[in-house]
LUMGU-930398 format. One record per residue (C-alpha): residue number from 1; chain; x, y, z. Coordinates in steps of 0.02 Angstrom, whole numbers, plus 50000, padded with zeros to 5 digits. Each point is the difference from the previous one (the first is absolute). Example, Ala and Ser with C-alpha at 12.3 -4.5 7.8 and 13.67 -1.06 7.14 Angstrom:
// LUMGU-930398
    n  chain     c1     c2     c3
    1      A  50615  49775  50390
    2      A  50069  50172  49967
//
This chain:
// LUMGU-930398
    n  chain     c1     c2     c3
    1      A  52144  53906  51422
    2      A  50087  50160  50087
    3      A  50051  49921  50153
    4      A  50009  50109  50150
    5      A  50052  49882  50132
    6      A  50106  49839  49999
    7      A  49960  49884  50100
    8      A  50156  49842  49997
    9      A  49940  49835  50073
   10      A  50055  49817  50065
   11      A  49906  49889  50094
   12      A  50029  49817  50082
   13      A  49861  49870  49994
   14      A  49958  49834  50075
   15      A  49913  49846  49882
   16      A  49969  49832  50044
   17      A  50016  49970  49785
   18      A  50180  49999  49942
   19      A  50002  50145  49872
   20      A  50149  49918  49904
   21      A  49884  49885  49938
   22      A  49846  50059  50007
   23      A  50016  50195  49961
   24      A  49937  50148  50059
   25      A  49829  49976  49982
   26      A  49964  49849  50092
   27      A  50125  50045  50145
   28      A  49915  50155  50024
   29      A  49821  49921  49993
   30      A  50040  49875  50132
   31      A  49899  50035  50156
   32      A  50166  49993  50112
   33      A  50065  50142  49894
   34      A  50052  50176  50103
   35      A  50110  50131  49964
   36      A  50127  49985  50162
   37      A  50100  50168  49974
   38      A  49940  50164  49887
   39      A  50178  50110  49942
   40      A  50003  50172  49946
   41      A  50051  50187  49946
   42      A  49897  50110  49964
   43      A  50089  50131  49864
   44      A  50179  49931  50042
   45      A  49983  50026  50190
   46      A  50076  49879  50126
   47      A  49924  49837  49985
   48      A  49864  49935  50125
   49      A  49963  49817  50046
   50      A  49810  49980  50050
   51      A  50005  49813  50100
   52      A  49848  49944  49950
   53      A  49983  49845  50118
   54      A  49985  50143  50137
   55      A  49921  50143  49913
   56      A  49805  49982  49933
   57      A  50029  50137  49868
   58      A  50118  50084  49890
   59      A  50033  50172  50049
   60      A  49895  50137  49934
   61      A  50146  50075  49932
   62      A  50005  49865  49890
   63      A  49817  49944  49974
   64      A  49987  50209  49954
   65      A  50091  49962  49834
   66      A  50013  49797  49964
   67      A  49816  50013  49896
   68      A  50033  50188  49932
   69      A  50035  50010  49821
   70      A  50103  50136  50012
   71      A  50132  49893  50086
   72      A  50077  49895  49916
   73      A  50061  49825  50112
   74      A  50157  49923  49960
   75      A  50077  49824  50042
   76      A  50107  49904  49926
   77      A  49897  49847  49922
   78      A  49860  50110  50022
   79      A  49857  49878  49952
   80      A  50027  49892  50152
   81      A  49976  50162  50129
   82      A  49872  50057  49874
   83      A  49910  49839  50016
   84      A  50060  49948  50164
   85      A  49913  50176  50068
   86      A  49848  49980  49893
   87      A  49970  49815  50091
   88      A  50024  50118  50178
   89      A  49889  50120  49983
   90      A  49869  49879  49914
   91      A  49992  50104  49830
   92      A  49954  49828  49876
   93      A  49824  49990  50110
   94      A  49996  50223  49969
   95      A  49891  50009  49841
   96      A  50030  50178  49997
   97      A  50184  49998  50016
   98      A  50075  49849  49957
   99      A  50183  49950  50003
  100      A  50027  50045  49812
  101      A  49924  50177  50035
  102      A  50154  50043  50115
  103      A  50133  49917  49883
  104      A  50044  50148  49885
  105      A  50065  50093  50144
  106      A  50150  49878  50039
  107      A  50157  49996  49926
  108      A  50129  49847  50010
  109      A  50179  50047  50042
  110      A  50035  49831  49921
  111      A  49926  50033  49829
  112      A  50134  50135  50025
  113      A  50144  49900  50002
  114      A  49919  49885  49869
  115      A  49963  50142  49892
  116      A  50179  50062  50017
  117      A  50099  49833  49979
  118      A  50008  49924  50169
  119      A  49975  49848  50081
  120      A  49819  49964  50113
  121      A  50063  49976  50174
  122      A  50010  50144  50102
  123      A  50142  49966  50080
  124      A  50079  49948  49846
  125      A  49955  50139  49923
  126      A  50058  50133  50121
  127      A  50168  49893  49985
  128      A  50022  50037  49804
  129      A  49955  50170  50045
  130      A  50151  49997  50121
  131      A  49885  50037  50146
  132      A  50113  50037  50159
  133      A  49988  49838  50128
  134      A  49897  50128  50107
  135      A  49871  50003  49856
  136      A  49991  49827  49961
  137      A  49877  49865  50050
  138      A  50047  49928  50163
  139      A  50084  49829  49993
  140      A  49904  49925  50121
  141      A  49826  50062  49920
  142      A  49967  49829  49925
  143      A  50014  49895  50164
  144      A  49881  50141  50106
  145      A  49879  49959  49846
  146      A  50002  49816  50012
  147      A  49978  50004  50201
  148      A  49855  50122  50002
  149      A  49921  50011  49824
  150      A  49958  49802  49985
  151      A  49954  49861  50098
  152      A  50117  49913  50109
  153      A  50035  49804  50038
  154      A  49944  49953  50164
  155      A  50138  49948  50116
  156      A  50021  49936  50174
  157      A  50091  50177  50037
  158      A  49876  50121  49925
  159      A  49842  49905  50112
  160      A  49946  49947  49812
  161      A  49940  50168  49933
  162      A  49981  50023  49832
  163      A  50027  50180  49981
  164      A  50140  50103  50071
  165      A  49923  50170  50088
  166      A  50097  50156  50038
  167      A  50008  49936  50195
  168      A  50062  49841  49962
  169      A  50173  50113  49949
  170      A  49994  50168  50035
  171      A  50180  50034  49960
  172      A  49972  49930  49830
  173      A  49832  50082  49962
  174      A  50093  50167  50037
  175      A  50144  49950  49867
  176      A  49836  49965  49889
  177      A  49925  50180  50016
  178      A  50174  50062  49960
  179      A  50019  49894  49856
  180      A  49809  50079  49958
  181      A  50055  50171  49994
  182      A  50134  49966  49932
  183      A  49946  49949  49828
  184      A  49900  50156  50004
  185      A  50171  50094  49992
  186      A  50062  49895  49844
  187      A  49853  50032  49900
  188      A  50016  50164  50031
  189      A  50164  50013  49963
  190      A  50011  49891  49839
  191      A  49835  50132  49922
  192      A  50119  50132  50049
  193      A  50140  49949  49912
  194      A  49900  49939  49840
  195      A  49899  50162  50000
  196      A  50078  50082  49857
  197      A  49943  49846  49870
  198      A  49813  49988  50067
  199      A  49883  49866  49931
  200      A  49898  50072  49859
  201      A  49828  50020  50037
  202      A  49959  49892  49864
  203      A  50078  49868  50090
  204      A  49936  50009  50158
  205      A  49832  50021  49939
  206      A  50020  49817  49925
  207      A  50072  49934  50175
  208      A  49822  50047  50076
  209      A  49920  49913  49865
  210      A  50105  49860  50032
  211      A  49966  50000  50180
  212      A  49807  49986  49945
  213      A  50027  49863  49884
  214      A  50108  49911  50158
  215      A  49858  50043  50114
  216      A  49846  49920  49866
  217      A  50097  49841  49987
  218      A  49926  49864  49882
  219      A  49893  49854  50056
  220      A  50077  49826  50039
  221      A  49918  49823  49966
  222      A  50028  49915  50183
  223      A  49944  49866  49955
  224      A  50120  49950  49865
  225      A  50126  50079  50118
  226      A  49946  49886  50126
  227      A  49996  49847  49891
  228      A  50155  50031  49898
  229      A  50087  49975  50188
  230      A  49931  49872  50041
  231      A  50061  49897  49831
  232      A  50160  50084  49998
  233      A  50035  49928  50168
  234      A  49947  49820  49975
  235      A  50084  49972  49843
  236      A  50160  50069  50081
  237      A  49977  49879  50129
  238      A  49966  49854  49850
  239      A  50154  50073  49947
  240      A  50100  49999  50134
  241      A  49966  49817  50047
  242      A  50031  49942  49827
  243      A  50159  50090  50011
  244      A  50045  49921  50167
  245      A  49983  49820  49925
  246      A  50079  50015  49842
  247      A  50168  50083  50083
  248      A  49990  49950  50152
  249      A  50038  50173  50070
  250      A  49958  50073  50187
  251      A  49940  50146  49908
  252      A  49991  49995  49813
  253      A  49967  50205  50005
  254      A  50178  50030  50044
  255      A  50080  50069  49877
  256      A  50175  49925  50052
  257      A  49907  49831  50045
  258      A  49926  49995  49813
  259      A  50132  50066  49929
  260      A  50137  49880  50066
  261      A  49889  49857  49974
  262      A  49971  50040  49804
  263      A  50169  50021  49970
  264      A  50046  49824  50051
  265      A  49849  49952  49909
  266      A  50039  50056  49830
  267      A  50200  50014  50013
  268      A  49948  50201  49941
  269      A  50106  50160  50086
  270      A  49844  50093  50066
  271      A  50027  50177  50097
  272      A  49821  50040  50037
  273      A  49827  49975  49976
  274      A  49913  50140  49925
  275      A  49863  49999  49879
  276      A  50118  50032  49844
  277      A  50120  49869  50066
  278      A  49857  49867  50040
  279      A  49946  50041  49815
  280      A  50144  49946  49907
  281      A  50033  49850  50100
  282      A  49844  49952  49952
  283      A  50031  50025  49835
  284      A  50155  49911  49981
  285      A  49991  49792  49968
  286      A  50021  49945  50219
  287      A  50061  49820  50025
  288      A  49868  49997  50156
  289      A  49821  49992  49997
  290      A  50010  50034  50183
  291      A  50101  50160  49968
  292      A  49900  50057  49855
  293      A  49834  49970  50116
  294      A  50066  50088  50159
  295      A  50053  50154  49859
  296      A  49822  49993  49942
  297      A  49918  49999  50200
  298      A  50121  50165  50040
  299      A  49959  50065  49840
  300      A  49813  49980  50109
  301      A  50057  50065  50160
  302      A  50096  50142  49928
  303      A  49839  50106  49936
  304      A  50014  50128  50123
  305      A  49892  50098  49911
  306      A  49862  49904  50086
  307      A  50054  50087  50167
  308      A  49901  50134  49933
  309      A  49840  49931  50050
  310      A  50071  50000  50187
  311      A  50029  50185  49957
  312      A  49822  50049  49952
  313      A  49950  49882  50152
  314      A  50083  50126  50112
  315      A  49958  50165  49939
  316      A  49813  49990  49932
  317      A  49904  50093  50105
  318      A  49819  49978  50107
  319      A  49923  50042  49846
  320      A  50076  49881  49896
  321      A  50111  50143  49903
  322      A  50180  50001  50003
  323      A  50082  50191  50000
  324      A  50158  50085  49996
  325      A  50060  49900  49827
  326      A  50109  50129  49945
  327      A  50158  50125  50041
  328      A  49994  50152  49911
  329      A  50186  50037  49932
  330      A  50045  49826  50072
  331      A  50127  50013  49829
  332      A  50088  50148  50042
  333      A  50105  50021  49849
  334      A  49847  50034  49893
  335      A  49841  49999  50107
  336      A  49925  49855  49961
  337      A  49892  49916  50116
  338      A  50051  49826  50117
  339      A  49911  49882  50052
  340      A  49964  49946  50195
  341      A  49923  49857  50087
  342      A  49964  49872  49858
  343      A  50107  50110  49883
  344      A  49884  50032  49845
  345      A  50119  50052  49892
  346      A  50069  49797  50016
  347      A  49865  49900  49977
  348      A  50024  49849  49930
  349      A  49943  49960  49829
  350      A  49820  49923  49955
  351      A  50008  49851  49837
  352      A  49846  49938  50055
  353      A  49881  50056  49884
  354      A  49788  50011  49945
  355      A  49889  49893  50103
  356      A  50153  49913  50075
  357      A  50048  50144  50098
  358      A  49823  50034  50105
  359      A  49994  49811  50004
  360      A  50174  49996  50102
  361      A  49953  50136  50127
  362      A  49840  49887  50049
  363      A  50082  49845  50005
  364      A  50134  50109  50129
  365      A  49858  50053  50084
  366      A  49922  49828  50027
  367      A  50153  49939  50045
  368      A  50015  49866  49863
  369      A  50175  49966  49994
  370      A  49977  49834  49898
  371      A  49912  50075  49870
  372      A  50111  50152  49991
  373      A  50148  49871  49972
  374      A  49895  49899  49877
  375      A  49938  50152  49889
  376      A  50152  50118  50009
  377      A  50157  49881  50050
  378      A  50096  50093  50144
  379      A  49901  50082  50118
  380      A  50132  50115  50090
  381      A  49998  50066  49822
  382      A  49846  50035  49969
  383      A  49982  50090  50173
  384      A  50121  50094  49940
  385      A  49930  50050  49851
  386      A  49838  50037  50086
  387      A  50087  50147  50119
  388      A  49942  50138  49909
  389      A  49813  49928  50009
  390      A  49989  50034  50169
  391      A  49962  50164  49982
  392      A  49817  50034  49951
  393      A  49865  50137  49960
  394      A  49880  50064  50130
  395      A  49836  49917  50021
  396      A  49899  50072  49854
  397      A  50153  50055  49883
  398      A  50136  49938  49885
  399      A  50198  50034  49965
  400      A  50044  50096  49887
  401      A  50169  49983  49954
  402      A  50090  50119  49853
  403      A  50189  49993  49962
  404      A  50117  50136  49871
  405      A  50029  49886  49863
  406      A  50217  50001  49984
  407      A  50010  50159  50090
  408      A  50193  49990  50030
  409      A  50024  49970  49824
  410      A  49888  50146  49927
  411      A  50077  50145  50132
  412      A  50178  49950  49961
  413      A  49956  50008  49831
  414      A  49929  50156  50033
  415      A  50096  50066  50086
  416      A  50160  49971  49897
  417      A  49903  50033  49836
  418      A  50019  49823  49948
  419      A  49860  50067  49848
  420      A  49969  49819  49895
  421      A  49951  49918  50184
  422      A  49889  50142  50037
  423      A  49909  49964  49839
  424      A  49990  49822  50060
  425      A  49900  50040  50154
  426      A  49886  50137  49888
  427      A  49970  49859  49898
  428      A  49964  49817  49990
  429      A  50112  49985  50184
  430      A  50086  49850  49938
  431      A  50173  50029  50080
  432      A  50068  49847  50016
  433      A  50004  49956  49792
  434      A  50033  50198  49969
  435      A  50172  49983  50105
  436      A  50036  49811  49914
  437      A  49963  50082  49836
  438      A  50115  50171  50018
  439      A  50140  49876  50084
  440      A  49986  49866  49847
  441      A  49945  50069  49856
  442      A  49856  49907  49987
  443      A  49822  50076  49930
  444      A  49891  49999  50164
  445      A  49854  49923  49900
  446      A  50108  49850  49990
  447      A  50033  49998  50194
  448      A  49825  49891  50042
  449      A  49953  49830  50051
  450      A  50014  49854  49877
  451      A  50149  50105  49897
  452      A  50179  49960  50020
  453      A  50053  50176  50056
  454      A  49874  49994  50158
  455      A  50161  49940  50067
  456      A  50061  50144  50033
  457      A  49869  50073  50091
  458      A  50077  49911  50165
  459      A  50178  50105  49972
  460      A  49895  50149  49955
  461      A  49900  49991  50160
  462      A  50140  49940  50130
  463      A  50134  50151  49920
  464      A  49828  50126  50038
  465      A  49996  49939  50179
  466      A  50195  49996  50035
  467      A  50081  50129  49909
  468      A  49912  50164  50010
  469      A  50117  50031  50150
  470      A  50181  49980  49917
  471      A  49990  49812  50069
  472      A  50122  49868  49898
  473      A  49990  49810  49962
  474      A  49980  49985  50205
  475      A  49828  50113  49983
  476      A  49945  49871  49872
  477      A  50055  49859  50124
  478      A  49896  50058  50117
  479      A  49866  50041  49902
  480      A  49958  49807  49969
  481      A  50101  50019  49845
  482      A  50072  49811  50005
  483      A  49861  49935  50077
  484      A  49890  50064  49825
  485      A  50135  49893  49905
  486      A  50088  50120  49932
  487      A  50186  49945  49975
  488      A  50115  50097  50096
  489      A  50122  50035  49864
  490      A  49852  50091  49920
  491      A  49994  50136  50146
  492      A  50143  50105  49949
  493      A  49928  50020  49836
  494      A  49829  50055  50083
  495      A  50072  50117  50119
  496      A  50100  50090  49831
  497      A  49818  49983  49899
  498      A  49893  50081  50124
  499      A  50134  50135  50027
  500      A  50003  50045  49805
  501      A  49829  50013  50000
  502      A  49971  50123  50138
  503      A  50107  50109  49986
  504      A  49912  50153  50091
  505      A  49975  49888  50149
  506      A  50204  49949  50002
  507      A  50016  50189  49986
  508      A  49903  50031  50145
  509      A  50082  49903  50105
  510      A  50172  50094  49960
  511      A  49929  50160  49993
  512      A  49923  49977  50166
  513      A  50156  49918  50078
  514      A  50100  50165  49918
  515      A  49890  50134  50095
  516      A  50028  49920  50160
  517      A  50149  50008  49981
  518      A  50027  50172  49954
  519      A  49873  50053  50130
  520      A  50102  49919  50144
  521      A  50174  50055  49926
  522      A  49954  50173  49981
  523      A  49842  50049  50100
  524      A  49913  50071  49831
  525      A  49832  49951  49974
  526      A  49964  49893  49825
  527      A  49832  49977  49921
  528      A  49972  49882  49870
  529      A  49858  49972  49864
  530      A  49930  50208  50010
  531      A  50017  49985  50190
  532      A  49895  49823  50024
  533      A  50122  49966  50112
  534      A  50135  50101  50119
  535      A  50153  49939  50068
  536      A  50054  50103  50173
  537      A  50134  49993  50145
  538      A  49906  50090  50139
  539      A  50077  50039  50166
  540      A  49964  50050  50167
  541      A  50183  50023  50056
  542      A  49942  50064  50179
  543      A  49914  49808  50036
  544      A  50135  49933  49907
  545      A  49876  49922  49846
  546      A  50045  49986  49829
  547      A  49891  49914  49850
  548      A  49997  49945  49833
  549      A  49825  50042  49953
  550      A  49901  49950  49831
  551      A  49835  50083  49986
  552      A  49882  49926  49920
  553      A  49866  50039  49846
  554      A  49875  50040  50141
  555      A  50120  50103  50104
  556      A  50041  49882  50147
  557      A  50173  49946  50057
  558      A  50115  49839  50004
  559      A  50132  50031  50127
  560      A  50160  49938  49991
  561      A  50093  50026  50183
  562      A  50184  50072  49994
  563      A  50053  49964  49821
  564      A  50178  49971  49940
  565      A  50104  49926  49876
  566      A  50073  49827  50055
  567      A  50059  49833  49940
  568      A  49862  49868  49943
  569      A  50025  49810  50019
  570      A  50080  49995  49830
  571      A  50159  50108  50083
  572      A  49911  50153  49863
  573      A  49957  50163  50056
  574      A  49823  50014  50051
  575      A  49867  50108  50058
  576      A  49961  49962  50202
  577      A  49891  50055  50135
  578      A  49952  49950  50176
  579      A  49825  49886  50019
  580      A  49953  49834  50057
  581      A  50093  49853  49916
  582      A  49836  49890  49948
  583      A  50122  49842  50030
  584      A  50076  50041  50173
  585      A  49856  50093  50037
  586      A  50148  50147  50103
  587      A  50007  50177  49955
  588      A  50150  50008  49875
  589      A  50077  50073  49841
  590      A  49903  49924  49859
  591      A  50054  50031  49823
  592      A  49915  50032  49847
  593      A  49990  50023  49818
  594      A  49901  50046  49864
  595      A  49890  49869  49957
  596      A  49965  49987  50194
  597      A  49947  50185  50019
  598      A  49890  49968  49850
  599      A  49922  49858  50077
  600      A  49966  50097  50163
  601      A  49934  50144  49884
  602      A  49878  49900  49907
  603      A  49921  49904  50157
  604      A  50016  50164  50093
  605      A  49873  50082  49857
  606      A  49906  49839  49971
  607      A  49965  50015  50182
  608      A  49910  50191  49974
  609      A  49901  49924  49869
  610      A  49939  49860  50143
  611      A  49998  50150  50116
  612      A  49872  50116  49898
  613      A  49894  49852  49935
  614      A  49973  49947  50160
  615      A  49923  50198  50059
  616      A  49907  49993  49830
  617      A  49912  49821  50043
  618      A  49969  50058  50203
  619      A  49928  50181  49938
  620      A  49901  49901  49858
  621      A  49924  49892  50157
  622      A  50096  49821  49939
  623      A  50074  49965  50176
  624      A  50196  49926  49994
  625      A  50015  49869  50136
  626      A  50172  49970  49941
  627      A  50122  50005  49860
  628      A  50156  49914  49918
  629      A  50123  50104  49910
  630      A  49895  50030  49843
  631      A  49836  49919  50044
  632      A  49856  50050  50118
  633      A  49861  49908  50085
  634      A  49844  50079  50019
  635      A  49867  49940  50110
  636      A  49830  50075  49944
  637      A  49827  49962  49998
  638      A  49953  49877  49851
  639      A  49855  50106  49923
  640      A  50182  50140  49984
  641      A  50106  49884  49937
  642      A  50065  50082  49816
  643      A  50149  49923  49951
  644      A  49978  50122  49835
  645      A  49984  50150  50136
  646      A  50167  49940  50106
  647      A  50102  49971  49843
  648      A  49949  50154  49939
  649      A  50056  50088  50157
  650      A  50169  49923  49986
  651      A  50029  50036  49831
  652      A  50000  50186  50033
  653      A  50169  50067  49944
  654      A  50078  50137  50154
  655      A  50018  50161  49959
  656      A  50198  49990  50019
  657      A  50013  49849  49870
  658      A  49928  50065  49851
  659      A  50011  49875  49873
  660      A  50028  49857  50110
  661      A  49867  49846  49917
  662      A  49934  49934  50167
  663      A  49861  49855  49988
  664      A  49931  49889  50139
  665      A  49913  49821  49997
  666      A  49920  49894  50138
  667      A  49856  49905  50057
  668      A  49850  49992  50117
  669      A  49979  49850  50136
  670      A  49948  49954  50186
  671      A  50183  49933  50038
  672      A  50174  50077  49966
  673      A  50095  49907  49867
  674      A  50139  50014  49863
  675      A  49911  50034  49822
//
């Protein structure tokens, strides 16, 4: 779209839903919702503040060129003024122009940052930009929110109100316009200073899609919602009591209470009470049965997994849908989507299996704790397990759900030229006893059940998982290595096998690590691999912004801010840049390596595989309601429901990875679950 006019926008709002925990959707559907104050600049002019608690309508300056295509609107987390504005001016009850008609002409000054390396936050964003003060988000912004945006307590001072209005403080409602137009101004300045490394229109194109997939939402069972809270909190409470009499604690959920109280119980030198640390106590020989019990009760109480189901509580809307599952770019180092409100892309796992599993969701329903217990043992468990149920097809259809079948492990290979594990996935697809075969020596017809060497299948498949990405005996580790009973004295020796047999892949990971490098020590550009990818250090000296950039197969960009040679943890020189530590969560210098780059290469293409299935399956008329990394969930009429036709459409090879042996599996049913 040529734009002609730019139109930059911020607006404050009022709920009575807390959008923390209930997201956009249902916040803005709430009948108390109203948009309180309406910033803006119209092509870079001086920013206006339209006070909407005194003015009927926007100005027709503004409502001139808010629904004209030919300007395009900006904001920074654009879908929540998108949608925000859409719920205003009544556009989901406008059949002729509903709120995904006006979405392709907004752009999201945060996508920007993403796009480019940065954090989310605006004003932590405009910080790492090195925004003058003047330019920043005011200080006080999130205090002038949480008096006027949400409800308030009722007090003895405020004549119990519930809502703070503009008269109740008019000094601090005209700090709060301030702070309104004021955000306006950062936006604007962070898309000027990012406006020589625009997002590709490829990119943004998949952000409105996203938006539409956020907007659809998928369907929620309430009343295994409702009845999965309902358990979850009496067995707590069964819990809790038993607790109290067996220790005789005030409150056996303290962590310092219980923790004090099972040392002098077992004699044992016990720091904390995670779930890994619970484990092994448990699986150690206790001299208590009262120590091992109270282990196995907060083994109970620590599922907090279950506080999912207060999640989807919150947030499913009037129409029993829950929206606004995913953040496009929410993984700014490669793209990838995150999750948001029950976090899809953590669900727990599902064991329950065949006729068990419907079986459990109506004995939830029906509230049967006693047979729950008496069928499938712990029932904090198995609500748990049943998480991912909870979301359901429409009345009249079925889920389809379709997943890329080891698609980090085929575009590494492919994209290091790793040729014999290519001809694995063109083939029979049997990874696992390929890799154990290459590593051992051992013909791969020998490497199935009821043979000796199916033993080795478990090291082939754990070194496939762990060390694609230059990981060690500590990748292994983690990998459930131990836990699959392998000895540890065996890892070294797997780590060394693996290695030797994939050689293009260890290659890759050098090679790559080498043109970074050289592109950050001496500004040239390096392609690799007939120019699949590029290795940059692009500047804008004048706003002071300087990247490592790796372009990808299908032309987009990982960003790398201000690049520079440092000193890694191991006191050895190492390649470092500025982004957010995913520890201390702070904007920092973070080093890398090779086998880290490759990692964030790999997911970052995986991720335009996702990207371009997912606009294949909407233009093919197979609806995504959400998606996981590699899978999608399709919510489609049941008469529609191919799984042949949506594994077909997934197995379609991009035009940028020629070559690349992509295949897809899934399965067809009313409830979400884990095939």
């Amino acid at each position: 779209m040529d734009a002609v006019h730019h139109l930059s926008i911020d607006i404050e709002t009022y709920s009575d839903v807390d959008i923390g925990k209930a997201g956009l959707y249902r916040y803005a559907q709430s009948p108390a919702f109203a948009i309180l104050l309406f910033a803006y600049s119209l092509d870079g002019d001086e920013v206006k503040v339209v006070d909407l608690t005194q003015e009927q309508y926007l100005p027709q300056e503004v409502l001139r060129y808010l629904f004209d295509p030919c300007c395009i609107k900006h904001a920074y987390n654009a879908a929540f003024e998108w949608y925000c504005l859409s719920r205003h001016f009544r556009l989901d009850d406008n059949a002729g122009y509903p709120p995904e008609k006006w979405l392709p002409q907004w752009h999201c000054a945060m996508l920007h940052g993403l796009y480019c390396g940065y954090t989310a936050g605006l004003a932590a964003t405009g910080k790492a930009l090195g925004l003058p003060e003047d330019k920043q988000k005011l200080a006080a912004g999130k205090a002038l929110i949480k008096y006027f945006c949400a409800p308030c307590a009722p007090t003895k001072s405020n004549g119990g109100r519930l809502r703070n209005l503009p008269h109740h403080d008019p000094e601090k409602w005209g700090l709060f316009k301030d702070y309104n137009g004021q955000d306006v101004v950062t936006e604007m300045e962070i898309e000027r200073r990012l406006s020589s490394f625009p997002v590709p229109d490829a990119v943004q194109a998949q952000w409105v899609t996203d938006q539409i997939i956020n907007l659809r939402g998928v369907a929620v069972d309430t009343e295994l919602v409702d009845g999965a809270l309902e358990l979850d909190a009496a067995v707590r409470t069964q819990y809790v009591r038993e607790a109290a009499r067996l220790s005789g604690l005030d409150n056996p959920n303290s962590v310092a209470q219980l923790t004090k109280w099972l040392q002098d119980e077992t004699g044992a030198e016990i720091t904390d009470l995670r779930k890994t640390t619970v484990d092994d106590l448990l699986g150690k020989d206790l001299p208590s049965d009262a120590a091992r019990r109270m282990l196995k009760i907060r083994q109970e109480l620590g599922k907090t997994s279950n506080k999912k189901y207060n999640a989807l509580a919150a947030a499913v809307c009037a129409d029993g849908r829950v929206r606004g599952l995913l953040q496009f770019y929410g993984a700014n180092r490669t793209g990838r989507w995150a999750g948001r409100i029950v976090q899809p892309q953590n669900l727990p796992r599902t064991y329950i299996d065949g006729a068990l599993l419907p079986l459990a969701r109506d004995l939830v329903k029906h509230r049967e704790k006693d047979a729950l217990q008496l069928v499938y043992g712990s029932v904090t468990d198995t609500l748990s397990q049943l998480i991912r149920t909870a979301f359901v097809a429409a009345p009249g259809h079925v889920l389809v759900d379709a997943d890329f079948s080891a698609i980090e492990a085929r575009m590494i290979a492919w994209l290091a030229g790793e040729e014999w594990v290519l001809d694995v996935f063109r083939t029979h697809g049997k990874i696992y006893e390929a890799a154990a075969a290459q590593m051992f020596g051992v013909p791969i017809e020998r490497i199935e059940k009821g043979n000796p060497e199916y033993s080795y299948r478990q090291k082939g498949k754990v070194a496939t998982l762990a060390l694609g990405y230059q990981g060690g005996t500590g990748a292994l580790v983690n990998m459930g290595a131990l836990r699959m009973g392998i000895p540890e004295e065996d890892l070294p020796d797997i780590v060394d096998r693996w290695r030797t047999a994939n050689p293009a892949i260890v290659q890759f990971w050098y090679s790559v690590d080498a043109a970074a490098r050289e592109a950050v020590n001496t500004g040239r550009q390096i392609a690799l691999w007939d120019g699949r990818l590029t290795f940059a250090r692009e500047c804008d000296p004048a706003n002071d912004l300087d990247f490592l950039t790796i372009q990808l197969p299908n032309g987009r960009k990982l960003y790398y801010a201000h690049p520079h040679m440092g000193v890694n943890h191991f006191g050895r020189p190492s390649l470092c840049y500025w982004g957010m530590n995913q520890t201390t969560h702070k904007w920092e210098v973070v080093e890398t390596y090779g086998g880290k780059l490759a990692e964030n290469i790999t997911q970052a293409a995986a991720r335009d595989c996702l990207a371009e299935t997912i606009d294949r399956l909407e233009a093919a008329g197979y609806p995504v309601v959400f998606h996981i990394h590699d899978e999608v969930v399709i919510d489609v009429e049941k008469d529609r429901a191919g799984l042949d036709a949506v594994e077909k459409i997934m197995s379609i090879v991009p035009s940028w990875a020629p070559g690349l042996p992509l295949a897809a599996d899934g399965w067809v049913n009313e409830f979400f679950k884990k095939d």
